[in-house]
C-alpha positions in Angstrom: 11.6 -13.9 16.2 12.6 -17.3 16.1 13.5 -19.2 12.6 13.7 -23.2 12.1 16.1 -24.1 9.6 17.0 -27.3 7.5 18.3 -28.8 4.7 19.2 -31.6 3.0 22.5 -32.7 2.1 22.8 -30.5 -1.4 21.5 -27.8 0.9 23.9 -28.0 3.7 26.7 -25.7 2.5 24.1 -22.9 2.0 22.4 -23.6 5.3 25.5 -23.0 7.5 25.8 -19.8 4.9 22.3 -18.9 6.0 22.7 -19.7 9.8 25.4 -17.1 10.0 23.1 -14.6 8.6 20.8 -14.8 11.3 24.1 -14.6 13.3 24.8 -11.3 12.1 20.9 -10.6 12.1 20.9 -11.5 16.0 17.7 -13.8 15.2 17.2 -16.8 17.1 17.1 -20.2 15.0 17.5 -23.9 15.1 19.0 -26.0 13.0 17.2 -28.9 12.4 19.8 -30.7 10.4 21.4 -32.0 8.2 24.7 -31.8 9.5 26.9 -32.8 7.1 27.1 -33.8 3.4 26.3 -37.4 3.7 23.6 -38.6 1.1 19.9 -38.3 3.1 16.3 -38.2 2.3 15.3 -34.8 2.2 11.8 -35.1 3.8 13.3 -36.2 7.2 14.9 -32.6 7.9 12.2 -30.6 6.0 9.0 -32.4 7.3 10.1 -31.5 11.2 11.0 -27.6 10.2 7.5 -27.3 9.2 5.9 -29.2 11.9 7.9 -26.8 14.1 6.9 -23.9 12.4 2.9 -25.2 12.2 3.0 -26.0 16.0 4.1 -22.4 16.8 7.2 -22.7 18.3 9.1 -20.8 15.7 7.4 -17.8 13.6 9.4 -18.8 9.8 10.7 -21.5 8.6 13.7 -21.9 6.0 14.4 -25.2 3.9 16.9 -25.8 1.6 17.7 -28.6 -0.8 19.3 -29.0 -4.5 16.6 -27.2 -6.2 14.5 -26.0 -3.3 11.3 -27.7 -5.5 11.0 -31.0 -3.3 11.6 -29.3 0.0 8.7 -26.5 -0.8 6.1 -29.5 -1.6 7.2 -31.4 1.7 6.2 -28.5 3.7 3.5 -27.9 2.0 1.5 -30.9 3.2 2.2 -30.0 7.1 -1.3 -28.5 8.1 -1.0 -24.6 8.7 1.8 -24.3 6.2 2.4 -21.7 3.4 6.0 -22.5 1.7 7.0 -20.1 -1.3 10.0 -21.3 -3.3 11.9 -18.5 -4.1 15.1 -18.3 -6.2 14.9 -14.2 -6.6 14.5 -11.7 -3.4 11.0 -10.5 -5.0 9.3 -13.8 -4.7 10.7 -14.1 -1.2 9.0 -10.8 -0.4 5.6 -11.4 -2.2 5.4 -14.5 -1.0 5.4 -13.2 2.8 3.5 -9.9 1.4 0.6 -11.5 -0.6 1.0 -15.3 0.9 1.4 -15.3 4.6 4.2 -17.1 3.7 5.6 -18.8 7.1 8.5 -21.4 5.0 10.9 -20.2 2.8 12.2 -23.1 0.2 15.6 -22.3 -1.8 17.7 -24.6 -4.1 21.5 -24.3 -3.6 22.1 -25.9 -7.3 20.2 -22.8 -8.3 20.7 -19.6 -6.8 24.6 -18.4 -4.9 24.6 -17.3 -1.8 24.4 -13.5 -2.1 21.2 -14.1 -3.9 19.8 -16.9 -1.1 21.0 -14.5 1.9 19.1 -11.4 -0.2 15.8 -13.9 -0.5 16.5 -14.5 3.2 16.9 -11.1 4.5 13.4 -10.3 1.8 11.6 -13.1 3.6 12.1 -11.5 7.5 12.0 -8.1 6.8 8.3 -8.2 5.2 5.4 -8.4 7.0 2.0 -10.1 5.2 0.1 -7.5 3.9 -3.5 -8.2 4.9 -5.9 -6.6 3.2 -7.8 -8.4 0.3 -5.2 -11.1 0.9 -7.1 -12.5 3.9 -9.8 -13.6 2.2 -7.3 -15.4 -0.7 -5.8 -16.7 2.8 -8.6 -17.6 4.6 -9.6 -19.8 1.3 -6.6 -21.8 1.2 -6.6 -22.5 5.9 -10.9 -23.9 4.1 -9.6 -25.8 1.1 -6.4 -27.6 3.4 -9.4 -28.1 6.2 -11.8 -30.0 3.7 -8.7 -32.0 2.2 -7.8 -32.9 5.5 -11.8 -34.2 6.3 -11.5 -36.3 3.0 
C-alpha cells in the first residue's frame, strides 16, 4: 500500500505525528508538504494529495489542516475522489466501509493525536464493504461525471 500525505501549516505537527505511524506500520507514503509551520494556503498541499491519489499512484490519501473541514472539500472536487472527515475512529472506518473512502481529512485543532493515529490506523485496516454500497457508489462516480459535462 502506498499513502500520500499533506497538510497545511495547522496540520503539520500532526502530520509528522502521522508519518511515523506509517513508520511503525511499514507502509510506504509521501509527504507532500507542508514542511514547516510557516502560514500557507491549504489547497496547494491538499489539491496534489488528491490528484495523486485520483491518478492511481498511491491507494489512500491523508490530509490534515486546523479543522480538517476545508481540506475534506478540497479533495473533494479532484475527479475520482471520496474524502471522509473524520474526528472519531468509527467515521474513519465507515467511511472506507460504506464510502470507498480513498482521502482521509482530520483537523489537528480538533482531535489529539492518539485519536488521529486511531482514525488513521481505522482508515487502512478496513476494506470497502461492497455489497449494496456499489450501487450508492456507482451513483456518486454518475452524478461527479454529469457535473463534470456541465
Amino acid at each position: 500500500m502506498r499513502v500520500a500525505i499533506g497538510s497545511d501549516h495547522a496540520g503539520f505537527h500532526l502530520k509528522g505525528d502521522l508519518c511515523t505511524l506509517l513508520d511503525e506500520l511499514r507502509i510506504e507514503y509521501r509527504d507532500f508538504g507542508t514542511f514547516d509551520t510557516a502560514q500557507v494556503d491549504y489547497p496547494d498541499f491538499i489539491a496534489p494529495v488528491a490528484r495523486a491519489v485520483a491518478k492511481g499512484d498511491f491507494e489512500l490519501g491523508v490530509v490534515i489542516g486546523g479543522s480538517g473541514t476545508g481540506e475534506a472539500i478540497v479533495a473533494n472536487k479532484i475527479r475520482g475522489i471520496r474524502c471522509v472527515e473524520a474526528a472519531d475512529p468509527v467515521t474513519a472506518r465507515l467511511g472506507r466501509e460504506h464510502n470507498d473512502a480513498n482521502v482521509l481529512s482530520m483537523g489537528a485543532r480538533i482531535i489529539g493525536t492518539e485519536v488521529a493515529r486511531a482514525c488513521l490506523r481505522a482508515f487502512l485496516e478496513t476494506e470497502f464493504s461492497a455489497g449494496r454500497h456499489v450501487t450508492r457508489i456507482e451513483k456518486i462516480s454518475r452524478i461527479e461525471a454529469e457535473e463534470a459535462r456541465g
